[in-house]
Backbone and ligand atoms as CSV (ligand in chain L), in Angstrom:
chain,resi,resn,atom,element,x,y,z
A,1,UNK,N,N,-3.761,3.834,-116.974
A,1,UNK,CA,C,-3.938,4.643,-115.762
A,1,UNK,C,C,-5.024,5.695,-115.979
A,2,UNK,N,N,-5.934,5.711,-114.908
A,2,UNK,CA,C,-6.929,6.923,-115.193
A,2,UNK,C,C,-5.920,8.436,-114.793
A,3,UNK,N,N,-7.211,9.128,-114.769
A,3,UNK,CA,C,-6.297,10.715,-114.566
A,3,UNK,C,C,-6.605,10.611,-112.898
A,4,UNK,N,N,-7.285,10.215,-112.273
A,4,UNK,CA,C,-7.128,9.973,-110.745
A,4,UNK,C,C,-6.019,9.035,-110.188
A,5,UNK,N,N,-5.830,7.775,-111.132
A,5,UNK,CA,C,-4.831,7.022,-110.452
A,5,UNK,C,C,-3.291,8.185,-110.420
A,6,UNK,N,N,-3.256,8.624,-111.774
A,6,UNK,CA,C,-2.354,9.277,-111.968
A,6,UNK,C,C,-1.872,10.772,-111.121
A,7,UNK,N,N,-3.308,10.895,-110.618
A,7,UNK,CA,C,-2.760,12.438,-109.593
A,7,UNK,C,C,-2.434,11.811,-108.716
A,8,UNK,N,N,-3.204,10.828,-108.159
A,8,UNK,CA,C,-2.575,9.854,-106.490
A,8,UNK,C,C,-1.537,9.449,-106.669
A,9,UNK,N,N,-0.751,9.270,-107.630
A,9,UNK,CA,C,0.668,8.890,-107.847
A,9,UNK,C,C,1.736,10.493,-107.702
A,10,UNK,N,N,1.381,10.717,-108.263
A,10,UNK,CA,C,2.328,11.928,-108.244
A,10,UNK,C,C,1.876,12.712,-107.019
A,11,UNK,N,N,1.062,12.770,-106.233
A,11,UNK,CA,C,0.550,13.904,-104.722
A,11,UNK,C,C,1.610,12.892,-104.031
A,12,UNK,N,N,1.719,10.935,-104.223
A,12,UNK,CA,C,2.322,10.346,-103.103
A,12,UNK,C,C,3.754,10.513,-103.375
A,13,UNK,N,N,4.243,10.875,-104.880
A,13,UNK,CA,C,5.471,10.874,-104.943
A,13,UNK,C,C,5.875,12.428,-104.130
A,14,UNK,N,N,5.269,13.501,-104.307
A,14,UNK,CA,C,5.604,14.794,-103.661
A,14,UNK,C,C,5.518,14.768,-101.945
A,15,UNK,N,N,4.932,13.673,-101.875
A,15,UNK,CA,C,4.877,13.988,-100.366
A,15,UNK,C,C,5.998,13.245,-99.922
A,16,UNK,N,N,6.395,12.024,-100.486
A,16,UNK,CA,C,8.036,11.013,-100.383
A,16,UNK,C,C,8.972,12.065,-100.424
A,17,UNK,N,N,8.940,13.158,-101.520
A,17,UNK,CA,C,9.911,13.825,-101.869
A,17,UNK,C,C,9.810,14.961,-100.628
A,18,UNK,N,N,8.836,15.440,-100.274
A,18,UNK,CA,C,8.654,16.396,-99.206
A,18,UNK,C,C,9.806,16.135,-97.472
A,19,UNK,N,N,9.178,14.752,-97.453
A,19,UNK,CA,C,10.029,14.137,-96.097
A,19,UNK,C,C,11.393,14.085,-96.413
A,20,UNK,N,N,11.773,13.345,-97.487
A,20,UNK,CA,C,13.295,13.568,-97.554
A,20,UNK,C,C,13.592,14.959,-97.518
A,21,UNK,N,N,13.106,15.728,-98.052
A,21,UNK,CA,C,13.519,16.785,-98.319
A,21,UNK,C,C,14.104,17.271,-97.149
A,22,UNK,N,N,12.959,17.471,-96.754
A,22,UNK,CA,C,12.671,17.635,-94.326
A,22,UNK,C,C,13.584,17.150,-93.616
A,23,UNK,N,N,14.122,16.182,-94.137
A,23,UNK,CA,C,14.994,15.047,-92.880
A,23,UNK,C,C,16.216,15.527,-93.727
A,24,UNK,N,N,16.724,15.980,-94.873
A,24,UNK,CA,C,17.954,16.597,-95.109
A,24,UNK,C,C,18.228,18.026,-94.365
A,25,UNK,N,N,17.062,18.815,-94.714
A,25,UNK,CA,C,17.432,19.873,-94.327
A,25,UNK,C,C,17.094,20.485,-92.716
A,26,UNK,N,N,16.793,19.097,-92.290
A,26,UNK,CA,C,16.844,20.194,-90.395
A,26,UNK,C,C,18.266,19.184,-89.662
A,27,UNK,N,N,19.521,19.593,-90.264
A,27,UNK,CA,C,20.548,18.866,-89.357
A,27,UNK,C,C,20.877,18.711,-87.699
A,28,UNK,N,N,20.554,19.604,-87.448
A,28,UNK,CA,C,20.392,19.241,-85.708
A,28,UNK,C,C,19.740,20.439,-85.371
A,29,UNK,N,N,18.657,20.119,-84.534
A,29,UNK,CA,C,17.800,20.893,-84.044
A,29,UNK,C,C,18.522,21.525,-83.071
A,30,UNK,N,N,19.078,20.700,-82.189
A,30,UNK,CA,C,19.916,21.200,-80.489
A,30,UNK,C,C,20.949,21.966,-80.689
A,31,UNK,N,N,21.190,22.243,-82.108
A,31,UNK,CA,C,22.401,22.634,-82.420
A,31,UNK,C,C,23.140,24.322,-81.608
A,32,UNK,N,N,21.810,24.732,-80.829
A,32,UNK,CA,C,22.228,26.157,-80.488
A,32,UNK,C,C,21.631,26.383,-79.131
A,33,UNK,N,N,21.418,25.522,-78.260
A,33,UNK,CA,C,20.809,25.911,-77.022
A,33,UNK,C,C,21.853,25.826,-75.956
A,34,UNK,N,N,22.697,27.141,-75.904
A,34,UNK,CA,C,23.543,27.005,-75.138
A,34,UNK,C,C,22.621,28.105,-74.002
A,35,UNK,N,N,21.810,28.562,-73.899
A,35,UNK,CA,C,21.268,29.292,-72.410
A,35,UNK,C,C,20.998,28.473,-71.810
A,36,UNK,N,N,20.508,27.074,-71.536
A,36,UNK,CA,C,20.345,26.174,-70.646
A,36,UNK,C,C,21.150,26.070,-69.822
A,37,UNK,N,N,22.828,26.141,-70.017
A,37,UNK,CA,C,24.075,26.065,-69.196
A,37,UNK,C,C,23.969,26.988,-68.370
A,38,UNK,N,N,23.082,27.946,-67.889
A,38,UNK,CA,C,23.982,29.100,-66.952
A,38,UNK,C,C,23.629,29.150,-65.987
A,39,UNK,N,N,22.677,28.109,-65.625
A,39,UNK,CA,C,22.469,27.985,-63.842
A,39,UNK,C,C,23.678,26.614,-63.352
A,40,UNK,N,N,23.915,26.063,-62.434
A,40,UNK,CA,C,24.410,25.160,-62.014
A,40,UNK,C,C,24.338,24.753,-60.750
A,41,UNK,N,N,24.452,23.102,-60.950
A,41,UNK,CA,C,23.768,22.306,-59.522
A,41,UNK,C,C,25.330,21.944,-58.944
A,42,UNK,N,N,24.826,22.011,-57.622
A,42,UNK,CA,C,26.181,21.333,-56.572
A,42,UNK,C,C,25.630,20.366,-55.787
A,43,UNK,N,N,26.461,19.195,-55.229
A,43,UNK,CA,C,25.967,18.273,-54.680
A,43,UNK,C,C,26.589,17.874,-53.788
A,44,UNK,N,N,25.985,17.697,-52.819
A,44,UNK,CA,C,26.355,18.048,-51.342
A,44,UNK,C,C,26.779,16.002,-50.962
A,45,UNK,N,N,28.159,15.259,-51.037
A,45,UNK,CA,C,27.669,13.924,-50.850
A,45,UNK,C,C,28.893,13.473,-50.481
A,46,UNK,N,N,28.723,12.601,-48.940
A,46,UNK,CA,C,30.564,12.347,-48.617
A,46,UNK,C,C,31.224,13.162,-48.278
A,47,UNK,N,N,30.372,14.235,-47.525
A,47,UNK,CA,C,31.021,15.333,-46.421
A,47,UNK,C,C,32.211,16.412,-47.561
A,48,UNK,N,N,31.717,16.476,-48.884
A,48,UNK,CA,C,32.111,17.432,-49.588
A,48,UNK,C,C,30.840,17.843,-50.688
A,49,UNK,N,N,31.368,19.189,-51.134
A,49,UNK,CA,C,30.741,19.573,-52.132
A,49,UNK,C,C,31.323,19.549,-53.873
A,50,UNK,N,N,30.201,18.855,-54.514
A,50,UNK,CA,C,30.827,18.323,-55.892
A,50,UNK,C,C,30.005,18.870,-57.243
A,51,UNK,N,N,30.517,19.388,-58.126
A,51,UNK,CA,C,31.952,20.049,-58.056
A,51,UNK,C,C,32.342,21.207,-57.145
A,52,UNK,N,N,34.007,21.094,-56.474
A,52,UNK,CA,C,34.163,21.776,-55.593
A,52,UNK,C,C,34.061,23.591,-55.893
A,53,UNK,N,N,34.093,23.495,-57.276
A,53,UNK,CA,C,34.152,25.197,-57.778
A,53,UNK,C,C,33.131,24.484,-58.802
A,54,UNK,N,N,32.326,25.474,-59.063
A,54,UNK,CA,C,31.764,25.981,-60.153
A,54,UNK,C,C,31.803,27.291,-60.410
A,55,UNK,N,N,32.071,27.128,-62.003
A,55,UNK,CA,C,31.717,28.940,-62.888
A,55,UNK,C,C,30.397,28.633,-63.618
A,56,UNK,N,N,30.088,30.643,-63.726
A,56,UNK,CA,C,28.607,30.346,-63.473
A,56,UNK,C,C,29.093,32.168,-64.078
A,57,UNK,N,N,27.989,32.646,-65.292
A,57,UNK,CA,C,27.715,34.028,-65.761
A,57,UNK,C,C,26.780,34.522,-64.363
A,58,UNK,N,N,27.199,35.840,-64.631
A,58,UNK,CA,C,26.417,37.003,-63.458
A,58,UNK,C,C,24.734,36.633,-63.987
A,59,UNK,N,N,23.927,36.555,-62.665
A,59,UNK,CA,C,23.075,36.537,-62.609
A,59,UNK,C,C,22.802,34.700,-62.784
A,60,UNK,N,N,23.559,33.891,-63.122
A,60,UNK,CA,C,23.088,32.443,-62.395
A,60,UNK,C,C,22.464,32.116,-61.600
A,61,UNK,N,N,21.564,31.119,-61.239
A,61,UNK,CA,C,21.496,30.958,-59.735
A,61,UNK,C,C,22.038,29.287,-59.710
A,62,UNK,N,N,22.971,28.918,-58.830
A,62,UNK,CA,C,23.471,28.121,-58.066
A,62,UNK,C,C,22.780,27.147,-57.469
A,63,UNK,N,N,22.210,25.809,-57.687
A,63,UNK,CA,C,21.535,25.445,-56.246
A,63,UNK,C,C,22.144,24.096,-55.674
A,64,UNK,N,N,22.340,23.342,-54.835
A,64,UNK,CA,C,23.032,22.910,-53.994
A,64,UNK,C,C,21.514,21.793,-53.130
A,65,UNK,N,N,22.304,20.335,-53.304
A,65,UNK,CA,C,21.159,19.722,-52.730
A,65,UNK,C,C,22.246,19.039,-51.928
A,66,UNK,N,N,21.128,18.393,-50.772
A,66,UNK,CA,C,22.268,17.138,-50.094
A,66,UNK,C,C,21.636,16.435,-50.331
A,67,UNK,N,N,22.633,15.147,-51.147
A,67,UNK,CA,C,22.669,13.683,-51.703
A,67,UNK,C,C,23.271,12.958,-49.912
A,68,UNK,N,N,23.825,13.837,-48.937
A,68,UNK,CA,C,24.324,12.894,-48.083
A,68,UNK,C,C,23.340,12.454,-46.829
A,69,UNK,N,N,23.498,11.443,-45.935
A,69,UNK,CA,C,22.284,10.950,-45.202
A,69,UNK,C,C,22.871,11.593,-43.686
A,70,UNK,N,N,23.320,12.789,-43.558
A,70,UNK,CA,C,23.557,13.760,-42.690
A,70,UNK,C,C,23.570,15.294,-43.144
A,71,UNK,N,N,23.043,15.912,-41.994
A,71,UNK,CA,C,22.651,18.016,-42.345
A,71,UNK,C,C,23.605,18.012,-42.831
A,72,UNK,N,N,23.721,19.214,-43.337
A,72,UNK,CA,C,24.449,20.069,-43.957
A,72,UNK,C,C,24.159,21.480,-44.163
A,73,UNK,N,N,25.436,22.282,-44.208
A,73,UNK,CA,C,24.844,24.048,-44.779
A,73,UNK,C,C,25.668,24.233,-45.638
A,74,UNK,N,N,25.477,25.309,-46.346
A,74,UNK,CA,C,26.428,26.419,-47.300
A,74,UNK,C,C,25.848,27.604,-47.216
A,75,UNK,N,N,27.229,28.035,-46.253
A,75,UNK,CA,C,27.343,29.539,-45.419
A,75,UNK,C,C,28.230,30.280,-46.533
A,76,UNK,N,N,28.255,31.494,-47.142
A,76,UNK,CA,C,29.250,32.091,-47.686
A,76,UNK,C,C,30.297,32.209,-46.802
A,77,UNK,N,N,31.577,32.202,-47.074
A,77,UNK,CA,C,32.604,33.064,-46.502
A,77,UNK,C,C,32.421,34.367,-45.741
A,78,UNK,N,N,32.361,35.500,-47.130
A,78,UNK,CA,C,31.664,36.546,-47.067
A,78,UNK,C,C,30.796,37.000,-46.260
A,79,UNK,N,N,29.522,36.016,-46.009
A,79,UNK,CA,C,28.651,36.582,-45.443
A,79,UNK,C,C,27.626,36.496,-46.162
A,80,UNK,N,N,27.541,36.414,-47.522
A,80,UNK,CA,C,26.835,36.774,-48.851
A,80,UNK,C,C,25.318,36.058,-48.350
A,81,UNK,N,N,26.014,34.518,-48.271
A,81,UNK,CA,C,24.681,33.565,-48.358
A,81,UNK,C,C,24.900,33.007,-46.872
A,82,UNK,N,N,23.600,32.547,-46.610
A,82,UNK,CA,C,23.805,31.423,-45.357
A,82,UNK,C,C,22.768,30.591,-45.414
A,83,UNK,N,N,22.615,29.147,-45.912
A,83,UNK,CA,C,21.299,28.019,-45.638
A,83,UNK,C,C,21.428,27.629,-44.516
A,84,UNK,N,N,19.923,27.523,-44.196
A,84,UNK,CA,C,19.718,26.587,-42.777
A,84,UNK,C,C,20.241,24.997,-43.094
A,85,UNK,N,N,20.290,24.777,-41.729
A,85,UNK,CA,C,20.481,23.465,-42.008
A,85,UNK,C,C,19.839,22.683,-43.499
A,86,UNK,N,N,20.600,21.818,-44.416
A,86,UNK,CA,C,20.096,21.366,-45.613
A,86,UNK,C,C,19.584,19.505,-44.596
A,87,UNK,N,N,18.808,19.070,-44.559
A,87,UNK,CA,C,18.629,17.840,-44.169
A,87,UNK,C,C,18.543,16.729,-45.851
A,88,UNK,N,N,18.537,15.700,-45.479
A,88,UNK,CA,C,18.871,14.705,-46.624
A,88,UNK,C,C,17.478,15.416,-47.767
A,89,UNK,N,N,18.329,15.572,-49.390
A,89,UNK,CA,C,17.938,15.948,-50.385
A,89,UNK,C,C,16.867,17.312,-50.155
A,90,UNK,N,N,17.001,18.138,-49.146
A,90,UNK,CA,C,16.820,19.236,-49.105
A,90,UNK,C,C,17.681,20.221,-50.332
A,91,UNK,N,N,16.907,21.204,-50.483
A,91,UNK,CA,C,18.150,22.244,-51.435
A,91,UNK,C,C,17.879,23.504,-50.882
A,92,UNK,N,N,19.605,24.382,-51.214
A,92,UNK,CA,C,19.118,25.617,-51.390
A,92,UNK,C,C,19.865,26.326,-52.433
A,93,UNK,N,N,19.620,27.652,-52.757
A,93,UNK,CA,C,19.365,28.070,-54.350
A,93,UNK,C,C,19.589,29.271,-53.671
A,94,UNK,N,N,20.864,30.410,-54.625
A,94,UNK,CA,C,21.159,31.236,-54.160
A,94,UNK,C,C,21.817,31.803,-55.794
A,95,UNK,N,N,21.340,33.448,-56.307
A,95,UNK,CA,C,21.555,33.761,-57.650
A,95,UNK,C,C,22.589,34.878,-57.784
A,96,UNK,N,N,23.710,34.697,-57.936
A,96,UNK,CA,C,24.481,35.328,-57.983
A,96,UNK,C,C,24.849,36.595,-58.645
A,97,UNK,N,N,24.364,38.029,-58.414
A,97,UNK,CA,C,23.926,39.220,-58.919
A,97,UNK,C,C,25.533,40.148,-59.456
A,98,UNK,N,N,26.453,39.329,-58.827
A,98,UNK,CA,C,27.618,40.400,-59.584
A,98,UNK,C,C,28.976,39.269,-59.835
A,99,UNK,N,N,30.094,39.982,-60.541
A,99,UNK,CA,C,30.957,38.797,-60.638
A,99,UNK,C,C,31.764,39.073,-59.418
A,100,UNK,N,N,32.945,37.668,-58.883
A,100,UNK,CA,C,33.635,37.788,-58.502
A,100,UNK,C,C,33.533,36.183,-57.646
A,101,UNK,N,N,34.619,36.071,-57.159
A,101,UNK,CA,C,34.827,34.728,-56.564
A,101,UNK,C,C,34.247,34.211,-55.136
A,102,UNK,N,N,33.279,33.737,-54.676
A,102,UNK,CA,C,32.796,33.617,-53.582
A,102,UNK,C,C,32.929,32.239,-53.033
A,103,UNK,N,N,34.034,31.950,-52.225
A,103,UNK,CA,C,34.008,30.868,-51.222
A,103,UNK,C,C,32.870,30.427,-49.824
A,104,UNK,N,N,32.578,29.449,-49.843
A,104,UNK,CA,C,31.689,29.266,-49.262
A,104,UNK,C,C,32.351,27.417,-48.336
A,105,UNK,N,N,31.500,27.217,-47.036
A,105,UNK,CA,C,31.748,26.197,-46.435
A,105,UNK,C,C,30.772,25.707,-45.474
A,106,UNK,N,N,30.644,24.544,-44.951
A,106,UNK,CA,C,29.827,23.997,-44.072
A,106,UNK,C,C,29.817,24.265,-42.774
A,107,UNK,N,N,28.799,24.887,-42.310
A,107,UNK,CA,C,29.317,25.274,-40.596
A,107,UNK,C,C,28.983,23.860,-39.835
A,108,UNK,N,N,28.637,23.011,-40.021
A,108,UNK,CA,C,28.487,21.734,-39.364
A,108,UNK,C,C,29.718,21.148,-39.043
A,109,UNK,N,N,30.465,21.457,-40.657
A,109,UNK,CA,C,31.694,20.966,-40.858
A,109,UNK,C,C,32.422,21.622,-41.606
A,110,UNK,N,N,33.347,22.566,-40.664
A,110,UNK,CA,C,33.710,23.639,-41.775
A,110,UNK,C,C,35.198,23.223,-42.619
A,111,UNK,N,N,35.599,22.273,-42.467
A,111,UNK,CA,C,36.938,21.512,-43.899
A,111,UNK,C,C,35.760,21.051,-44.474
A,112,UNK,N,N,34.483,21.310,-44.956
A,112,UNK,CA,C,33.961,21.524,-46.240
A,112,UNK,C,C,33.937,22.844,-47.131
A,113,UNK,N,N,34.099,22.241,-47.880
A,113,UNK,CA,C,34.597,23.759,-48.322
A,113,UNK,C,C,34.458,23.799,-49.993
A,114,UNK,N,N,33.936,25.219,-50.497
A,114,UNK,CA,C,33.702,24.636,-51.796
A,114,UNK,C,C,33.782,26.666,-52.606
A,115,UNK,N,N,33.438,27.080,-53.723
A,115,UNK,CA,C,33.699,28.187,-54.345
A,115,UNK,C,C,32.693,28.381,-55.782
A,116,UNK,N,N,32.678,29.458,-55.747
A,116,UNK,CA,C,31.379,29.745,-56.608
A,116,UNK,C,C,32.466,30.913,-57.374
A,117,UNK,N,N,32.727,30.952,-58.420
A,117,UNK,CA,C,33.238,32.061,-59.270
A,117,UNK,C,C,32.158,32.090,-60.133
A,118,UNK,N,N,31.750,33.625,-60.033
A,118,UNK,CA,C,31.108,34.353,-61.045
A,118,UNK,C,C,31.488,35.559,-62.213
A,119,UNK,N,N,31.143,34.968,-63.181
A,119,UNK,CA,C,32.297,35.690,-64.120
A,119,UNK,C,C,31.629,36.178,-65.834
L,1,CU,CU,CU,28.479,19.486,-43.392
């Protein structure tokens, strides 16, 4: 072996040894991305809203599409929120600034009916 074959052997063995090394020590990357969770989608389909409650941290925002092939709204209870008419896969998006439980329903069709707890 020259002294060149011999460094190209050992640079390729360190770099073999490098990757294993790499692929032992990063066990799961995803392992900590829990802020992605704190908005949440509702889906408007079959003359209900699904899921009928969602929880959701202060300051979420909520958004709400219709999957159904007729309008739709989501009026707060309260008063809080009110969408215009939602027409097919329209959305609306509403961010919830304090905690507490907010019921909400369809004025088209109001035995729709659905709840937003913020907490
Ligand atoms: Cu409706």
């Amino acid at each position: 072996m020259t002294g060149k074959n011999v460094w190209v052997a050992s640079f390729a063995a360190a770099v073999v040894i490098a990757i294993v090394l790499q692929l032992a020590g990063s066990p799961s990357v995803a392992a900590n991305d829990q802020s992605s969770a704190a908005n949440a989608e509702v889906k408007i389909d079959n003359f209900s809203f699904g899921p009928q409650t969602v929880t959701v941290p202060v300051g979420a925002t909520v958004t709400w599409t219709n999957r159904d092939d007729i309008p739709h709204t989501v009026v707060s209870t309260d008063g809080l929120f009110n969408s215009k008419v939602r027409d097919t896969d329209e959305k609306f998006s509403y961010t919830f600034a304090k905690a507490g439980t907010y019921p909400y329903y369809c004025s088209v069709h109001p035995k729709m009916t659905g709840k937003v707890v913020v907490q």
